[in-house]
C-alpha positions as a printed Julia matrix, in Angstrom:
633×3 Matrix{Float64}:
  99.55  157.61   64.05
 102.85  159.75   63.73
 101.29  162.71   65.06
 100.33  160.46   67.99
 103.66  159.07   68.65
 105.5   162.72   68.44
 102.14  163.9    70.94
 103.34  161.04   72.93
 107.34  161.5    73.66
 106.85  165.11   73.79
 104.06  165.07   76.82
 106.27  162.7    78.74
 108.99  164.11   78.39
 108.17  167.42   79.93
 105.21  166.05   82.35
 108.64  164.26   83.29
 110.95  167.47   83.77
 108.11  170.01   85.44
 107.32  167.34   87.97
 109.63  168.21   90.56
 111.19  171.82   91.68
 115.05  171.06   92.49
 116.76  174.26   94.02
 120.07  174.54   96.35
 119.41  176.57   98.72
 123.37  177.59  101.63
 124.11  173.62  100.17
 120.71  172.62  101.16
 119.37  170.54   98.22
 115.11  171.45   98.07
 112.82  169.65   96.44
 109.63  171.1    95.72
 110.4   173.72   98.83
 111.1   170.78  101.03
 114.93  170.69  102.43
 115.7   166.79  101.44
 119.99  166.84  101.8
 123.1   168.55  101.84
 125.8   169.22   98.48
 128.82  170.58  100.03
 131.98  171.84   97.88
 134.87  169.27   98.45
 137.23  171.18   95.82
 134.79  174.18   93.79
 137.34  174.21   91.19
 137.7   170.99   90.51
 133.91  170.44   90.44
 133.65  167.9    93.08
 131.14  167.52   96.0
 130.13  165.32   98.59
 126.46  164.52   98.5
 125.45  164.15  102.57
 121.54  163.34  104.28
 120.38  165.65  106.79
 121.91  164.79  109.66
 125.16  165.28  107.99
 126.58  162.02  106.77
 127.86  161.21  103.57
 125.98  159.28  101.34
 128.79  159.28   98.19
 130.95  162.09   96.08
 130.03  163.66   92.79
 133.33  164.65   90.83
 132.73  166.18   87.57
 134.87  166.24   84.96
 134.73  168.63   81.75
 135.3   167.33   78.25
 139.08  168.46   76.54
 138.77  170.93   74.69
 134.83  171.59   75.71
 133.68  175.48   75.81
 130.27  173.82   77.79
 131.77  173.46   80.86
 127.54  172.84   82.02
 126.74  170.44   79.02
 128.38  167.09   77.78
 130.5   165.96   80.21
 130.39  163.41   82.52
 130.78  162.84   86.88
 132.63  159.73   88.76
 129.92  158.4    91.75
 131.79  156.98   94.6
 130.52  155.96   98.0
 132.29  154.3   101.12
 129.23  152.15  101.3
 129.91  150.53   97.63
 132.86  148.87   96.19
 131.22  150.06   92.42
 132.47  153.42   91.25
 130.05  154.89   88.47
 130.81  157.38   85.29
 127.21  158.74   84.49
 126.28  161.69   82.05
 126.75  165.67   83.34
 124.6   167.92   81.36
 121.93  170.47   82.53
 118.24  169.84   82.6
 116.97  173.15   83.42
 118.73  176.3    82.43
 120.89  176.65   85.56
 124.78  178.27   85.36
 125.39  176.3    89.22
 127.48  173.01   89.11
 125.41  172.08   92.33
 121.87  172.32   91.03
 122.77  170.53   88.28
 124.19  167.64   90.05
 121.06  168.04   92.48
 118.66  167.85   89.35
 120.55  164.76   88.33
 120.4   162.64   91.47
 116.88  163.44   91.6
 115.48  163.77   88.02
 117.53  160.99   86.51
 118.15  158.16   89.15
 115.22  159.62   91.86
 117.67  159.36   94.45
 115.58  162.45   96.21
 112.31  163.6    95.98
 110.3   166.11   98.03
 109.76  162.94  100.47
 113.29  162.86  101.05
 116.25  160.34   99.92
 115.29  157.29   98.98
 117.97  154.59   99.94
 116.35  151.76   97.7
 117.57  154.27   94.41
 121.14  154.74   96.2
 121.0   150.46   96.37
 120.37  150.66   92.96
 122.45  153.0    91.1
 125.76  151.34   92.5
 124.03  147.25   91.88
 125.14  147.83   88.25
 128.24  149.22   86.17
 127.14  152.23   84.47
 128.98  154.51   81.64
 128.79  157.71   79.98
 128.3   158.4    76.8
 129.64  161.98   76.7
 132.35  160.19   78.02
 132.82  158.14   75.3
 132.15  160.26   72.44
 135.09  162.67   74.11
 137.46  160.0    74.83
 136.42  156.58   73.6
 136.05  154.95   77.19
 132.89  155.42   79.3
 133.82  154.75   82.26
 134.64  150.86   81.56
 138.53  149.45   82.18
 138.59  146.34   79.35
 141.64  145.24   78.41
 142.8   146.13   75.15
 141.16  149.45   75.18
 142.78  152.64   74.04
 145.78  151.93   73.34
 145.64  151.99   69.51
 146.82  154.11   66.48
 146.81  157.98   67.92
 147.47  159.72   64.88
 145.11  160.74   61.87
 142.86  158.42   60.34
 141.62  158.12   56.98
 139.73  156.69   54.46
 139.58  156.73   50.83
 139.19  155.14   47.95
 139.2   151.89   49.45
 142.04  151.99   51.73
 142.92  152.78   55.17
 145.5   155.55   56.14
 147.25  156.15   59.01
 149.2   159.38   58.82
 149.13  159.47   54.77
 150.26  155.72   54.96
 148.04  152.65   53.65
 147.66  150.12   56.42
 144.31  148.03   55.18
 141.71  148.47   52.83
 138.04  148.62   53.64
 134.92  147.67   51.11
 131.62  148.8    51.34
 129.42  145.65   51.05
 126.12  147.29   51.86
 123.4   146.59   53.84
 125.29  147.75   56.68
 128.5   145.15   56.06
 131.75  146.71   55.98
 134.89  143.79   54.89
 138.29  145.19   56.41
 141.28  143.23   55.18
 145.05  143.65   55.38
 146.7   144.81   52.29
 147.75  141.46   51.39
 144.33  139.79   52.01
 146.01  137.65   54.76
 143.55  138.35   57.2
 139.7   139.75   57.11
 137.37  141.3    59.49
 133.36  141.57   58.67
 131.97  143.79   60.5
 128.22  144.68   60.35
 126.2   147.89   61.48
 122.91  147.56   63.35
 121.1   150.24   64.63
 117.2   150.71   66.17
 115.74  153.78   67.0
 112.82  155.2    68.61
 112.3   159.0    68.07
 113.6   160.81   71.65
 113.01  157.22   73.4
 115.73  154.6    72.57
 118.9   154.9    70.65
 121.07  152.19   70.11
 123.85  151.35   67.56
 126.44  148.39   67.66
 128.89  146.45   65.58
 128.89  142.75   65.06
 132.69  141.85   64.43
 133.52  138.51   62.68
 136.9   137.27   61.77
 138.05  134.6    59.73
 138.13  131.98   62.29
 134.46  132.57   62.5
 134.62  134.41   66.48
 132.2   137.26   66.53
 131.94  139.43   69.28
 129.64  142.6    69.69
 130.22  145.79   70.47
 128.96  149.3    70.87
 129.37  151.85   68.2
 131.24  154.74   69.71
 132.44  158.1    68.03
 136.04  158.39   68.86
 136.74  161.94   67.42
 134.38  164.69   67.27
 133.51  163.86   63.37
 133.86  160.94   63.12
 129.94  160.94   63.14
 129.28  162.67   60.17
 131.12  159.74   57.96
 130.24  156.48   59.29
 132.89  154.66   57.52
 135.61  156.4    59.24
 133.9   156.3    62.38
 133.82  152.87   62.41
 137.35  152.61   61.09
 138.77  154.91   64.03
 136.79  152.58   66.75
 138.52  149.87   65.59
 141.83  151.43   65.18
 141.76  153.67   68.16
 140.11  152.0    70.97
 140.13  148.3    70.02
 143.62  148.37   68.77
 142.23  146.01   65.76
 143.82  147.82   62.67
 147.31  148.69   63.43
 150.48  150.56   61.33
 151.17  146.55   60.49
 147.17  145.64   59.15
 145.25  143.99   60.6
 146.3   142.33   64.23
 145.55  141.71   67.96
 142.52  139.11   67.5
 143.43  136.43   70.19
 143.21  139.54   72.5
 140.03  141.51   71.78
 138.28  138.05   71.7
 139.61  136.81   74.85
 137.4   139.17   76.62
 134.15  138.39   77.9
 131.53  140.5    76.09
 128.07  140.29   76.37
 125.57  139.65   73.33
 124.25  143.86   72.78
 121.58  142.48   70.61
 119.73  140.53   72.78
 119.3   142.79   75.34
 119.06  145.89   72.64
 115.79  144.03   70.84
 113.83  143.23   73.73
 114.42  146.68   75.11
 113.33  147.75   71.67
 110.4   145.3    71.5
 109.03  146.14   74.68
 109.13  150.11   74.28
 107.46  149.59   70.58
 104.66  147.17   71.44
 104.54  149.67   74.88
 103.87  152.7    72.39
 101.7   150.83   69.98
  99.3   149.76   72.83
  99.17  153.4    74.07
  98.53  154.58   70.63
  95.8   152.12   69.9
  94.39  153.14   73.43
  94.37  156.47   72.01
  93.13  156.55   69.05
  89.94  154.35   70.37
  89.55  157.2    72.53
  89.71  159.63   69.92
  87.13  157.95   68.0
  84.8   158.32   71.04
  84.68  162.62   70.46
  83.67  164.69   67.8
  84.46  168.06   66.84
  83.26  170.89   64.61
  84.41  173.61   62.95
  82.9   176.13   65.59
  84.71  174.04   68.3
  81.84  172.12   69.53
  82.76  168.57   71.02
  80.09  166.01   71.33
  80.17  162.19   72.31
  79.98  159.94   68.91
  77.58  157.65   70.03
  74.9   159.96   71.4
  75.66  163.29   70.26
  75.4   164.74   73.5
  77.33  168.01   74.65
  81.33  167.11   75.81
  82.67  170.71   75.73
  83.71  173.03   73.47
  87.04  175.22   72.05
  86.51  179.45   72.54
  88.82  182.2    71.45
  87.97  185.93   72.19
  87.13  185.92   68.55
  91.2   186.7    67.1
  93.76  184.43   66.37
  95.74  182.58   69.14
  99.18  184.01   67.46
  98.81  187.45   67.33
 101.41  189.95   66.21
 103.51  192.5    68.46
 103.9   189.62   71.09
 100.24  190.01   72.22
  99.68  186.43   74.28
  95.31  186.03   73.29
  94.01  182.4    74.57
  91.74  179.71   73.88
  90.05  177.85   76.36
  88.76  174.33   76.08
  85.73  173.76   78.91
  83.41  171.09   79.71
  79.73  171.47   79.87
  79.57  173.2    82.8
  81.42  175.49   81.51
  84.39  174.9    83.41
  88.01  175.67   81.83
  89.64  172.24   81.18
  92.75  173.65   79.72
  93.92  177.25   78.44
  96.03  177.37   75.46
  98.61  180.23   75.26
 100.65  181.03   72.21
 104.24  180.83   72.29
 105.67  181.18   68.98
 104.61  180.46   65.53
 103.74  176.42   66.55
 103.71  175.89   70.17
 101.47  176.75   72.75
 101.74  176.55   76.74
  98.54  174.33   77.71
  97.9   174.91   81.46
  95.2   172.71   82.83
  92.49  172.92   85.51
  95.1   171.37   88.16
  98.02  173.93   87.21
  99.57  171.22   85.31
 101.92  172.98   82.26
 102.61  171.28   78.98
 103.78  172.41   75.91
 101.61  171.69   72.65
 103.23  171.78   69.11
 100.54  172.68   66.69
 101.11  170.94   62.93
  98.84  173.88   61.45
  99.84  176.78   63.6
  96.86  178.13   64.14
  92.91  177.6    63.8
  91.91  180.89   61.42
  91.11  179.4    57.78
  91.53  175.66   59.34
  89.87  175.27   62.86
  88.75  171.77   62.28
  91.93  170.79   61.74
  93.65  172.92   64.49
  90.51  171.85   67.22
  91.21  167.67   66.13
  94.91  168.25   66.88
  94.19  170.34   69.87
  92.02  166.93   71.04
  94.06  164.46   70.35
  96.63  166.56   72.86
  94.32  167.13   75.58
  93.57  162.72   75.47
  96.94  162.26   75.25
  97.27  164.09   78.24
  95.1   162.48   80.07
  91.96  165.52   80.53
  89.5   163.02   78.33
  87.24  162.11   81.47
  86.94  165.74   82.28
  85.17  166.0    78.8
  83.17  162.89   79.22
  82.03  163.66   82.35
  82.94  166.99   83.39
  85.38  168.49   85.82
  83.7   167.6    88.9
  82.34  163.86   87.49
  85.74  163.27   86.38
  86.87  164.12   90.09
  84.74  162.13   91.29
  86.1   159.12   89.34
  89.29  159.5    90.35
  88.83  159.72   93.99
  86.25  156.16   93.71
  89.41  154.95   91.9
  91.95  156.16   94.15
  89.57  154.7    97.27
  90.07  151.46   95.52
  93.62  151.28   95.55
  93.98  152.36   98.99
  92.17  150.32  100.39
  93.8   147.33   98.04
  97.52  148.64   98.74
  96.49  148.43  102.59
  95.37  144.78  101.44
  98.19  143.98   99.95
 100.64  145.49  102.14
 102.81  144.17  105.11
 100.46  145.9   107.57
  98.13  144.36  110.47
  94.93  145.83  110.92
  92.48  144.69  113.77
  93.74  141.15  113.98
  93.38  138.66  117.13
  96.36  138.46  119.17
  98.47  140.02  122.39
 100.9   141.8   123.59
 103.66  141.34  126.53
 104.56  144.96  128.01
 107.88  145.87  129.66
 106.46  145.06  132.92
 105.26  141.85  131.51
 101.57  142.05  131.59
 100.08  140.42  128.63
  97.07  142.65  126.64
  94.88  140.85  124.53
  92.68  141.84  121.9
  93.13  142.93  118.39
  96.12  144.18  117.26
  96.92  146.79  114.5
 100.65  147.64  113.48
 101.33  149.9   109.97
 104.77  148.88  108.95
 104.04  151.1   106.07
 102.22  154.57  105.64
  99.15  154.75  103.26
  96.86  158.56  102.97
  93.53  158.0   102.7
  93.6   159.97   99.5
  89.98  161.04   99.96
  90.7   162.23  103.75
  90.36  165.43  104.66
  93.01  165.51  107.32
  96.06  162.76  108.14
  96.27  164.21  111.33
  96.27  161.18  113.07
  99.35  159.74  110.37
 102.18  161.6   112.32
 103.15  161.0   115.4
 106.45  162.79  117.38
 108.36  159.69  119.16
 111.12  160.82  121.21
 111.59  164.09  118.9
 111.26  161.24  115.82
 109.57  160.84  112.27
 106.66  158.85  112.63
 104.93  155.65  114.44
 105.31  153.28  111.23
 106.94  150.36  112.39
 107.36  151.49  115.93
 103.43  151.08  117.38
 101.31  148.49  118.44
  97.84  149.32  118.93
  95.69  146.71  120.76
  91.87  147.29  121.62
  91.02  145.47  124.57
  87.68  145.43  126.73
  88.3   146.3   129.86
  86.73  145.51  133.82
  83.32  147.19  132.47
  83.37  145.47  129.15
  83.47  148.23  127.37
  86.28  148.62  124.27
  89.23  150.33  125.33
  92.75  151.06  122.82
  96.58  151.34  124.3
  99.63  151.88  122.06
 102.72  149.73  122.97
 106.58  151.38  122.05
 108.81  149.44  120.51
 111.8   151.32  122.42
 110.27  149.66  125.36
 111.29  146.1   123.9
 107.47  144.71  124.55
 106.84  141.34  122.96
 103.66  141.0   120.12
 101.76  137.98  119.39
  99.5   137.52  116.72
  97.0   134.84  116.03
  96.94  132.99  112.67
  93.51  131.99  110.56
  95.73  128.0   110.27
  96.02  128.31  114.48
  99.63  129.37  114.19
 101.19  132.59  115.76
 103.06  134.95  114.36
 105.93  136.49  116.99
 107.3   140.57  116.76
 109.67  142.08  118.97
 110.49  145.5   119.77
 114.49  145.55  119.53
 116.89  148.6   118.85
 118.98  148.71  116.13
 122.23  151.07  115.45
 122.01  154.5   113.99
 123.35  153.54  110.72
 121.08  150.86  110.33
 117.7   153.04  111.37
 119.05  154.96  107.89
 118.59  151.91  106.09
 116.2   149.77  107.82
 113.38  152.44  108.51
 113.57  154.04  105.11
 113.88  157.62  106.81
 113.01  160.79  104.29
 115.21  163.22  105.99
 113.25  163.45  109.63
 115.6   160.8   111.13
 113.67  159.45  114.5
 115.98  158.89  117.49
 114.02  156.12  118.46
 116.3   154.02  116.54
 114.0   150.75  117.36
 110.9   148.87  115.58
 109.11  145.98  115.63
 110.63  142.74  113.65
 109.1   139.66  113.29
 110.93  136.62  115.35
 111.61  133.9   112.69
 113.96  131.68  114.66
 115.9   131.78  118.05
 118.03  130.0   120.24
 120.19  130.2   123.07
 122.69  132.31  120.95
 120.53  134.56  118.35
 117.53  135.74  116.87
 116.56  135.37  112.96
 114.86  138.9   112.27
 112.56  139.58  109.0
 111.75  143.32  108.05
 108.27  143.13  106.96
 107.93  146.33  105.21
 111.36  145.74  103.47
 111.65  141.9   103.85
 114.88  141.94  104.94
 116.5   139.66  107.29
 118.39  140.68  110.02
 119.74  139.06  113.85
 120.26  140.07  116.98
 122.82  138.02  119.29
 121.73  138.15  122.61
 124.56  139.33  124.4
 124.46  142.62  122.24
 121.98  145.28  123.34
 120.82  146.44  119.52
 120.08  144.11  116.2
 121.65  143.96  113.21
 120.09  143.98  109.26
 122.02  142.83  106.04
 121.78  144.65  102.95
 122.78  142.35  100.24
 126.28  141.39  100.21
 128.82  142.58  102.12
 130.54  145.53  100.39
 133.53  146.41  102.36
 131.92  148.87  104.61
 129.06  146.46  105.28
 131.61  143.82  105.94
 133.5   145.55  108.87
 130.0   146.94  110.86
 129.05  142.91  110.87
 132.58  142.18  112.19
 132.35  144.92  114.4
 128.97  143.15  115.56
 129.97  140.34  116.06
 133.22  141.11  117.84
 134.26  137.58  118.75
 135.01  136.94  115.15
 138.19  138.46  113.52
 137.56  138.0   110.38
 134.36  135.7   108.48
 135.62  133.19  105.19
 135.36  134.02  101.65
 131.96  131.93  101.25
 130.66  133.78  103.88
 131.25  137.12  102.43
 130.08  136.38   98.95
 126.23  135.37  100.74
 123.84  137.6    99.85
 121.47  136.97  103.17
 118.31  136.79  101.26
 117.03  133.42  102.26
 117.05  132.17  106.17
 119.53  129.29  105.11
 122.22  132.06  104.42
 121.94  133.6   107.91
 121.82  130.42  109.43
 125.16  128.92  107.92
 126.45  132.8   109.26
 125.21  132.09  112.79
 126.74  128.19  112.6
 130.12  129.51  112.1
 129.87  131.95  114.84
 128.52  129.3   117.21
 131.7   126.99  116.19
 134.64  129.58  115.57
 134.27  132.8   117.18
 132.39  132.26  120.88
């Protein structure tokens, strides 16, 4: 079962890294050869860059700074995230992830390999949302300075000379300040010299090889407060002695232990920390029973195959011919650097998967869909053992994920997956905010009404079995695509025969559709602001000038419009004096805050209660549009 957990974390975590090509190309970030944004120097020497879409406006700044002291300038540091769009300001981890000497690619690889802020589809704005909805830290950050990136009061301002501790006591600078004991079990007792005052403070840690790593102190004093916190290294070696570690933590950063003993409790647990634990076991839980379910998967799978000595694979229940293991007849780690392969095929004799020696233990496994993994081989290599080395080879090419292609062969396991991946088209179309082919009508600019059935794709789905999307893209006014923007209705016409016309939502037409419970369901073509299209529309880089789609109508009045997003389910409105809508995005962070203000320009300024809404629910927008009604017309 341990060879299948290592299998495990080692397959994802390099599936993860060679799924997407980052380059930067004259500041031109690529993904996968597909131009996606721009990283411009602000200050080269100072490491710090403004991250920017396509069309040249900035989505936040990347500064980087470099440990004290560090000769890594491109490993184990840390960056500062700000953007004018978010009042958070995030300190994340700076380290390489390929071998790359550029400051820009690695930022690049970051943003997209860590927090999928691009992809070769463009820059997702849900990720952007995302990484600035929650304080984040840096642990190189706070193994080089003993703050990640989070202002709490109390914090580094403690003892900054040498600590140190032996035989019992604590030393600051040669001089005995406390004494510490060693319970076990993880308890450490800290008490001042005199015994006037005690601290017990346990160790926990949980670990999951290359997955999860978390350590943390419970603190208890004598009044019986306990607060949690996480362990952090505050000097370089502190590591290696966990005693002192914990000792300089408390002394350095919490300001705990102190030239006088033992002092400043009423302060350190006056501050509002949360319970690590809780959060830490389920995380814990969750990735364990995750892992043991794969594992179990896995291993039933396993049992499904045999194999022989000659490399022969056969079903277990039948007997019947799976694949087999070849070599040209020499081992796969020959001498002088000579590369020789094995092949694993299915019974068609089809390669599966070539394995090519690297070094003594690991191989480069390149599959039938130029997939590249790396395979670390317990028993080096199959001369005197092949049974052995073939089972391990298996278990790697299941874990993987190549098992149908033995079952069933190349082309049967093909086959599979495109029945499968039928399925779930046709279930995420289903499922989706779409319309296909359902009664209804349409008013056009000129305001003829259309009836028939309607179709409108809010959001894009390939027909993965399709030989073409041709008909997927469509150029609107130099734009991206039709999603959101198109009405189709088919109509018969004079002759009764079935006629189709597409209706623009730049053209502010008017759809209607018809319910199954008799009810109608109202969309409107209205035009929203350039800044907004970035957000609303969910644009990959090809920003459409037909800044415009089609909303659904929830409410109006004399004044206003309530607007729903249905791809995004967002609410927006659109006053109808103004030309162009408008769509919240969560609260109002200060930059958020002045476009509304700016929108609606009778008000000079909204109340606190207002500002701290969220516009998630129609009540929300509708206490928003009440106090413009009563205070700013």
């Amino acid at each position: 079962m341990k060879n299948v957990f290592t299998i495990l974390v080692t397959l994802f975590c390099i599936s993860t890294l060679l799924a997407q090509k980052v380059k930067v190309k004259k500041d031109k970030i690529l993904v996968d050869g597909t131009e996606v944004g721009i990283i411009e120097a602000i200050d080269k020497k100072e490491i710090k860059y403004a991250i920017k879409d396509l069309a040249g406006a900035e989505l936040f700044e990347v500064d980087v700074d470099i440990a004290p002291g560090s000769t890594r300038p491109f490993e184990y540091n840390w960056m500062t995230i700000s953007s004018k769009d978010y009042e958070q300001v995030n300190v994340v981890d700076y380290s390489m992830i390929s071998m790359s000497l550029s400051h820009a690619k690695i930022i690049a690889e970051i943003l997209t390999k860590t927090y999928f802020i691009f992809s070769a589809e463009g820059i997702n704005k849900e990720m952007i949302a995302d990484f600035f909805a929650e304080q984040r830290t840096s642990k190189y950050k706070e193994d080089a300075t003993g703050a990640g990136g989070l202002d709490m009061a109390n914090q580094g301002e403690g003892f900054n000379g040498k600590v140190k501790v032996k035989k019992g006591e604590i030393l600051f600078d040669k001089n005995a300040v406390a004494q510490l004991k060693n319970v076990g079990d993880g308890l450490y007792v800290f008490s001042a010299l005199d015994g006037s005052e005690k601290l017990n403070v346990k160790y926990f840690s949980l670990y999951i090889d290359q997955v999860f790593d978390k350590k943390w102190l419970e603190i208890t004093d004598s009044k019986n407060r306990m607060a949690e916190v996480k362990m952090e290294y505050v000097s370089t070696w502190s590591g290696l002695n966990l005693e002192k570690g914990i000792t300089e933590l408390l002394a350095k950063k919490y300001n705990l232990i102190t030239e006088s003993g033992i002092e400043n409790l009423d302060v350190f647990y006056a501050v509002d920390r949360i319970k690590l634990s809780d959060g830490f076991l389920e995380e814990y839980n969750t990735i364990q029973a995750e892992r043991m379910e794969r594992v179990k998967n896995v291993e039933a799978r396993l049992a499904q195959f045999r194999v022989n000595e000659a490399g022969k694979i056969s079903m277990s229940n039948d007997g019947s011919n799976a694949g087999y293991f070849t070599t040209n007849g020499k081992p796969i780690q020959a001498t002088g650097g000579i590369r020789n392969l094995m092949a694993l095929a299915d019974v068609n004799d089809k390669v599966i998967a070539k394995f090519e020696g690297v070094d003594a233990s690991n191989y480069k496994v390149t599959t039938f869909d130029k997939k590249q993994y790396e395979f670390n081989s317990k028993t080096f290599r199959p001369d005197g053992n092949e049974k052995e080395f073939f089972e391990e080879a298996l278990l790697f090419i299941i874990i993987a994920g190549y098992d149908d292609a033995l079952e069933y062969s190349i082309q049967g396991s093909l086959n599979n997956q495109r029945e499968i991946a039928a399925d779930k088209y046709e279930e995420d179309k289903a499922n989706s905010s779409n319309i296909y082919n359902n009664k209804g009508y349409v008013i056009d600019k000129d305001g003829k009404k259309w009836e028939g059935t309607l179709t409108i794709e809010f959001e894009k789905f390939e027909n993965p079995n399709a030989a073409s999307q041709g008909g997927n893209i469509v150029n609107i006014d130099g734009g991206e695509t039709k999603y959101g923007k198109e009405v189709v209705v088919r109509y018969l016409n004079e002759k009764g025969k079935t006629r189709s016309r597409k209706f623009n939502s730049k053209n502010q037409e008017v759809v209607v559709i018809y319910n199954e419970d008799g009810s109608e369901t109202k969309y409107e073509g209205i035009k929203i602001s350039p800044d907004d299209a970035l957000d609303v529309i969910g644009t990959s880089g090809n920003l459409s000038f037909n800044y415009s789609g089609f909303y659904e109508i929830l409410s109006e009045d004399e004044t206003a419009k309530i607007l729903r997003n249905p791809k995004y389910d967002e609410l927006g409105i659109k006053l109808k004096k103004e030309e162009k809508g408008y769509f919240f995005k969560g609260k109002l962070q200060t930059k958020r805050a002045e476009k509304l203000l700016k929108y609606l320009s009778a008000c000079s300024d909204l109340p606190i209660e207002i500002k701290k809404l969220e516009f998630s629910k129609i009540s929300e927008v509708e206490e928003l549009l009440k106090y413009y009604k009563t205070s700013c017309n």
